[in-house]
N, C-alpha and C positions, 0 to 999 in steps of 0.2 A: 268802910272802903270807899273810895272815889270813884268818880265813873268813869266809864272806857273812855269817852271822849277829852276829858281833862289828862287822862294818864296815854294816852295819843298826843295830846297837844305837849306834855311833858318830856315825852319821847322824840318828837320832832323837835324841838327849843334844844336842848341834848344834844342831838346830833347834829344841827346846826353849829352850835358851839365846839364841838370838836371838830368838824370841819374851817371854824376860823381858826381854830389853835393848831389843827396843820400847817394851816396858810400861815400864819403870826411866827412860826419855827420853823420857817424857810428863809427866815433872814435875822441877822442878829440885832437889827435896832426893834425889831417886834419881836423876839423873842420871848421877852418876861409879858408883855402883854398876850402872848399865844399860851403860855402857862396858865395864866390865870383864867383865860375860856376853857382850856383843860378842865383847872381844877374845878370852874362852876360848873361845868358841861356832867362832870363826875358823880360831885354832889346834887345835882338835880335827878340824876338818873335812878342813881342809888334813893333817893328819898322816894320817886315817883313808884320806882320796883318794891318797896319794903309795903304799901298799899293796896300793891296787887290782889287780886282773889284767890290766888293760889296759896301765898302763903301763911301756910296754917298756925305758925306759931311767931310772931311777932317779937317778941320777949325773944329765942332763939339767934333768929338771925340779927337783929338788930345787938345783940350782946357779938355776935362774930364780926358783924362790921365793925367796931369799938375794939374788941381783940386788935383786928386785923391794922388797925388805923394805928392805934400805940405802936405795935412792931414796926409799920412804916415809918412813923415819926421817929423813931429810935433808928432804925437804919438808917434813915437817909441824916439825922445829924448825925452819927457814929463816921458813916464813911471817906474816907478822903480820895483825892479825885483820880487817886490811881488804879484805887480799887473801886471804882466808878464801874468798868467793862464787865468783872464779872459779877458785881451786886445786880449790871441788867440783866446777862448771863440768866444770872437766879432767878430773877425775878420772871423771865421768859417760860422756865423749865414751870414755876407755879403756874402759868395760863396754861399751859400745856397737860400738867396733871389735873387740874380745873376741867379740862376739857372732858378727858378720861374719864374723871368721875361721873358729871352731869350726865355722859351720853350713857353712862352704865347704869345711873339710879333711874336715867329717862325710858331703858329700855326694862327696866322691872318693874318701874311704876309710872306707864304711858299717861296717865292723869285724865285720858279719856279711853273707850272700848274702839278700837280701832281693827278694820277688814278688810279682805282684798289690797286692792291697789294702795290703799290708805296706808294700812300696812306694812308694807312691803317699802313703800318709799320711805317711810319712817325710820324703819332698819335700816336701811343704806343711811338715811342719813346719822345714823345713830355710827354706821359702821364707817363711815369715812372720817367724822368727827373722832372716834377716839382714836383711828389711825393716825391722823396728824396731832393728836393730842399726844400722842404715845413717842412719836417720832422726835415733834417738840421738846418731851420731857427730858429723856434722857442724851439726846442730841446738846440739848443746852447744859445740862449737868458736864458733860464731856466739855463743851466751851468752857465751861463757868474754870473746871479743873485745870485747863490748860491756859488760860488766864490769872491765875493765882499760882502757876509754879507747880501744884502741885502733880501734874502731866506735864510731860515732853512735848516741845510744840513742834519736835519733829514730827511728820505722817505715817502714820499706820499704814504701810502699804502692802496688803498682803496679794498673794499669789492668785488672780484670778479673781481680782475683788470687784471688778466690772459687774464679771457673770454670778459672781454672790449676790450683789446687790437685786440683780435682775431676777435671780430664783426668788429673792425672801418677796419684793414688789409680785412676782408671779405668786407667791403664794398668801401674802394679804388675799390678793384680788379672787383668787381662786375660793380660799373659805367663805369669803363671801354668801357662795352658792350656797353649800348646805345653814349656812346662819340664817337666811331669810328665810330657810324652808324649816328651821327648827320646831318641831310641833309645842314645844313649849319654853317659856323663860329657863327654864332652870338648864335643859340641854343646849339653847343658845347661846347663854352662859360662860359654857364650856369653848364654844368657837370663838366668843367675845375676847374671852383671860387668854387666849391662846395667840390671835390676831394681836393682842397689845402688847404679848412679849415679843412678837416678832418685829410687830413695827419699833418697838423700843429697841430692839438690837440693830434695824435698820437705821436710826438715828446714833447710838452707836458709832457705827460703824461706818457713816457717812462723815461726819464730823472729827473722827480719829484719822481721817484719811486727808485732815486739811491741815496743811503748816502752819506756823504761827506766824507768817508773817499775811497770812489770808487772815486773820482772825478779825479785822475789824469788818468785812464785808460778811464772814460767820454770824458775826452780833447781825448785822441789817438783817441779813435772813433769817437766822431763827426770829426775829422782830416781825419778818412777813408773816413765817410758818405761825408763831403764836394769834397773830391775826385771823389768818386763817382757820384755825383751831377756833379761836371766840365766833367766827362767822358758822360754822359747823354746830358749833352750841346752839347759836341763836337759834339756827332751822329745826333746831332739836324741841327747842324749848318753845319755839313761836313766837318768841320774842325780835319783833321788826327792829329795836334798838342795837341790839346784842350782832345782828344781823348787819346793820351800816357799819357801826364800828369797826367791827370786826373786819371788813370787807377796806375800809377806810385805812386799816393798822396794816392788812395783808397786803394790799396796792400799793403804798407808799414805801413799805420795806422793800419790794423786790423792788419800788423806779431807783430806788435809794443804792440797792444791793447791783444793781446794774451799773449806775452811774460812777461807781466806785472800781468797778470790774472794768468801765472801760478808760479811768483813768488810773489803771494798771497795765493796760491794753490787753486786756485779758478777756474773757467769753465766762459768763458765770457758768455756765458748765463744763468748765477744766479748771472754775476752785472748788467746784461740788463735786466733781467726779475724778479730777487728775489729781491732785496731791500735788502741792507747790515744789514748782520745778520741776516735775516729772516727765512731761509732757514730749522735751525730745528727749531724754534719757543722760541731758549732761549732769555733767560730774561739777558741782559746787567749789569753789577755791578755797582751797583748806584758810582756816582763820589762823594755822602757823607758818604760813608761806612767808619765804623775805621777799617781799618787794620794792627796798629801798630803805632810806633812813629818813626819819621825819625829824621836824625841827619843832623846838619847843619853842614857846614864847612865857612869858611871864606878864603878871597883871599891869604893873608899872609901863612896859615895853609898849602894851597893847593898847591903856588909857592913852601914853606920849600919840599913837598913834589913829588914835581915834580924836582926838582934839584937833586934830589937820584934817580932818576928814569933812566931805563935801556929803556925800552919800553913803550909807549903810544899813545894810537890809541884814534880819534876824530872822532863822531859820530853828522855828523851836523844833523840838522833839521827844516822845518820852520820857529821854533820861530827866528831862526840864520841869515833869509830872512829879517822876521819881525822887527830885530833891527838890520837890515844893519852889523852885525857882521863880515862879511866874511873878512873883510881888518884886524882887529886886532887880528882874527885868525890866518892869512896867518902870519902876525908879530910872535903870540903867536910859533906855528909849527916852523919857522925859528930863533926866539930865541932858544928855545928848541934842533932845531940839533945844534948849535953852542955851547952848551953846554954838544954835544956828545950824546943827548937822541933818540932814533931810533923814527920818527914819522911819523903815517899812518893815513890817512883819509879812513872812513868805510862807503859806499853808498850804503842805500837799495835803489832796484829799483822803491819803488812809495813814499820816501821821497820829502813832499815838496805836492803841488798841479797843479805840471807839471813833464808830463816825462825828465829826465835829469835839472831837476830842481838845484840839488845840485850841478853837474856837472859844469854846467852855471855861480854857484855864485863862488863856486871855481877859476874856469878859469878867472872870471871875477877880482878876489883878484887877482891872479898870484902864485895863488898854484901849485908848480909842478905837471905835469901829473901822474909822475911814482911812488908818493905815495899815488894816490889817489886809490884805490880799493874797489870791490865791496863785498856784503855781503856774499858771498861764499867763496871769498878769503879769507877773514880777519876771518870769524870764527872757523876756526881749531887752529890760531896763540894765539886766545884771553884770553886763559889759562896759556898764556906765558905774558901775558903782565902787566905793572908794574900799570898801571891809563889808565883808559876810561873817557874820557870828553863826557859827552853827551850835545851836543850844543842847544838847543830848539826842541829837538824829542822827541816822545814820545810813540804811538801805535807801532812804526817801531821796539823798545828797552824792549815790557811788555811781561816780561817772561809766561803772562796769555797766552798767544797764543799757547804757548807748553803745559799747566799742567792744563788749568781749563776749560773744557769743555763747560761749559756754557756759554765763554764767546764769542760775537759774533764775533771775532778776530781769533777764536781757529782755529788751522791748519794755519796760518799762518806763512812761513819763515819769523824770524825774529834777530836782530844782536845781539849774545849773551852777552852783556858784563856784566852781572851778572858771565861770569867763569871769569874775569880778578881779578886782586889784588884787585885795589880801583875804585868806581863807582863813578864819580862826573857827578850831573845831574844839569846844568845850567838851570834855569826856574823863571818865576816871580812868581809863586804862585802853590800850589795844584790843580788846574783845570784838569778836563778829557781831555784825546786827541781828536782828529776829528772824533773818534769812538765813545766818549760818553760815554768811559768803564776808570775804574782808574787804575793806573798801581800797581801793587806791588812791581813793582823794588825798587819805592822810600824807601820801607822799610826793605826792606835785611839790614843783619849787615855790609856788605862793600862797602853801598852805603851810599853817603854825597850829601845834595842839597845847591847849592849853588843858593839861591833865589835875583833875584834882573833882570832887563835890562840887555838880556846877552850882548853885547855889553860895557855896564859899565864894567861888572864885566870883560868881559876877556881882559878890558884895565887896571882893577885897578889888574886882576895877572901878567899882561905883567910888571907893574912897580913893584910888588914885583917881580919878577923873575929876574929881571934886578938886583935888590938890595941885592938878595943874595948871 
C-alpha cells in the first residue's frame, strides 16, 4: 500500500484537475481540453483509491472498475446524440443508487468502533447521503423515462401535491429521530429501508410534476442532486476527494440549473415545485386551433433566395438532433459563406433536451466556434438579417411567449426571428412543441415551411444552392 501522504498528494492533483475541466467546459474552444483533465483527474483518482488500506480485496474491485469501463465504452460509442439526455438521465440515477448503497454498507460496517457524538454525526450523515441518493435515484429514472418517450412529458399534477411533498420531507426528517437512537444495526436498518423508499417516492413525484419542456434544466439538477449524493458519500467514507468532487458536480449543476431558469424567466422553484405552465392556471392553445394559413416554400425557391442574401442566421433545434442534420448544415453554412453570405448560428440556452445540447451537435459537425452565438447576441442583429432557417425548433422561436398571455410559455426569452426578412421553418408537419402549445410564427406573412425530414430537405437545398 502507498502512504497517506503520496495518496493526499494524489487526491489533491485529482481535484485539481477537475476543477480545470470545469473551467475548460465553460467554453467551447477548451472544451476537449477540459475533457481530457476530466478523464486524467478520474484515472488518477481511481488508481490512487484502488491503493487505499481499506480496500481489502484488490482483485475484486479492480475487476469492477474493468466491468464498469467496458459498459462505458460500449455506451458511450453505441449512443447517438439524441439519446445523449437520457443516457445522462441514467447515468445520474447510478450516482444516486451508488450513493444508497455506500451509506447502507457504511452504516453496517462503520470500519472503525465509533460513540457518542462520533456516532451520532455519522448516522446523520449516513441518513442524509442516502436520502439524496434515493431521491437522485429514482427522480432520474422518471427523467431518463420521460426523455426516451417512454413517459408523458406532460406533468403529474396531483391534488394537493405541495402538501404531499411537504408531509413525505416531514417524515424523512422526523425518522431521523428514532434511526440515531436505534440500539442496534439491524433495527436501524429497518428506519434506513423505509426513509429510502420514501425519499425514492419523493424524487418520484417531484420530477413527474415537471413538464417536458423543463426537462433540460431537470438533467442540470439531478446533475446537482447526483453531486450532492457523491459529497454525502465522501463524508460517509472520509474520503476528502469524494468530498470536493462532489461538492464541485453539486455547485456547478444548480449555477447551471439557475442560469437556464432565468433564461426562461422562470424561478427554479416553480420548475421544481409548479409543473410547467401551471403557475397562473392558463389554459395552453390547443395544437388543433386554426390560426391562419401558412405558406410553403420548396428547396429550389428558397436556395434562388438564399443566393441574393446578404445575411442569414440558423436557428437549430431538436428536430435537427432528431434527423442527424448537423453535418449538412455545417455543408449548408460553408456553402453559403463561399458565396459571400454573412452566417450565424443562434443558441437558446434550453434548445434541445440537454444543457449545451446544440453546442455539442454543432461542434460535433465542425461548425466554427465564432459563429456560433447565443440568443442575446443574435437578437438585436435579426432586424438586419436577410432569412432565418429555423432547423427543427420550435417553443425556443413562438412569438406567443411575448404577446399572448395565456400561453404557458409566456415571459419567456425567446429568438426573435419573426423581426428578420424571411422565416423558413424546416419541420415534418404542424405538430405542437414540447410545450404542447402551437406556435403562430408558422403563420406570419414572412414566414415559409419547408415541411419534410430536415435533414432531406437541407440536403435537397445544398444541391440547389450548388446549381445556382
Amino acid at each position: 500500500m502507498i502512504q497517506v501522504g503520496v495518496l493526499t498528494m494524489a487526491y489533491l492533483v485529482a481535484g485539481v484537475l477537475f476543477i480545470r475541466s470545469l473551467g475548460g467546459l465553460s467554453n467551447q474552444e477548451t472544451a476537449r481540453r477540459g475533457n481530457i483533465f476530466g478523464v486524467v483527474g478520474m484515472l488518477l483518482a481511481i488508481g490512487a483509491t484502488l491503493f487505499e488500506d481499506r480496500i481489502q480485496s484488490l482483485t475484486l474491485v479492480g475487476a469492477a472498475v474493468i466491468v464498469g469501463a467496458v459498459i462505458g465504452l460500449f455506451l458511450a460509442h453505441r449512443v447517438v446524440m439524441t439519446a445523449m439526455p437520457q443516457l445522462v438521465a441514467m447515468l445520474h440515477s447510478f450516482v444516486g443508487l451508488a450513493a444508497v448503497l455506500v451509506g447502507m454498507s457504511s452504516y453496517l460496517n462503520p470500519g472503525e468502533e465509533l460513540s457518542g457524538v462520533a456516532l451520532t454525526v455519522h448516522s446523520i450523515e449516513i441518513w442524509v447521503g442516502v436520502a439524496i441518493g434515493a431521491l437522485t435515484f429514482t427522480g432520474s429514472i422518471i427523467a431518463w423515462a420521460k426523455l426516451r418517450g417512454s413517459l408523458s412529458g406532460k406533468p403529474l399534477l396531483l391534488p394537493g401535491r405541495h402538501l404531499l411533498n411537504l408531509i413525505i420531507v416531514g417524515t424523512i426528517v422526523g425518522l431521523a429521530v428514532p434511526f440515531t437512537q436505534a440500539p442496534d444495526p439491524a433495527q436501524g436498518m429497518i428506519f434506513l429501508y423505509i426513509m429510502a423508499g420514501v425519499a425514492g417516492l419523493l424524487g418520484l413525484h417531484l420530477v413527474s410534476a415537471i413538464g417536458g419542456a423543463d426537462m433540460p434544466v431537470v438533467v442540470s439538477l439531478l446533475n446537482s442532486y447526483s453531486g450532492w449524493a457523491a459529497a454525502a458519500s465522501g463524508f460517509v467514507l472520509g474520503n476528502d476527494l469524494l468530498i470536493v468532487t462532489g461538492a464541485l458536480v453539486g455547485s456547478s449543476g444548480a449555477i447551471l440549473s439557475i442560469i437556464m431558469c432565468r433564461a426562461m424567466n422562470r424561478s427554479i422553484l416553480n420548475v421544481v415545485f409548479g409543473g410547467f405552465g401551471t403557475a397562473s392556471g392558463a389554459k395552453a392553445s390547443s395544437s388543433d386551433e386554426e390560426q391562419g394559413e401558412v405558406q410553403e416554400i420548396d428547396a429550389v425557391a428558397l436556395a434562388e433566395q438564399l443566393a441574393h442574401a446578404k445575411r442569414v442566421v440558423i436557428v437549430p433545434g431538436y428536430g435537427m438532433a432528431v434527423a442527424r442534420a448537423q453535418h449538412p448544415v455545417h455543408e449548408l453554412a460553408t456553402l453559403l459563406k463561399e458565396k459571400g453570405v454573412e452566417v450565424s448560428f443562434a443558441i437558446h440556452p434550453v434548445a434541445g433536451r440537454l444543457p449545451g445540447h446544440m453546442n455539442v451537435l454543432l461542434a460535433e459537425a465542425g461548425v466554427p466556434y465564432d459563429i456560433v452565438h447565443e440568443m442575446d447576441e443574435v437578437n438585436p442583429g435579426l432586424p438586419n438579417t436577410d432569412v432565418c432557417l429555423v432547423i427543427g425548433a420550435n417553443d425556443i422561436v413562438n412569438p406567443g411567449a411575448e404577446t399572448d398571455e395565456t400561453s404557458p410559455i409566456y415571459g419567456m426569452p425567446v429568438i426573435q426571428v419573426w423581426n428578420g426578412g424571411t422565416t423558413v421553418v424546416f419541420k415534418r408537419g404542424m405538430s405542437a412543441g414540447y410545450a404542447g402549445v402551437q406556435n403562430p410564427l408558422f403563420f406570419e406573412d414572412n414566414t415559409r415551411m419547408l415541411f419534410g425530414d430536415a435533414k432531406k430537405s437541407v440536403d435537397a437545398l445544398v444541391g440547389a444552392l450548388r446549381a445556382a
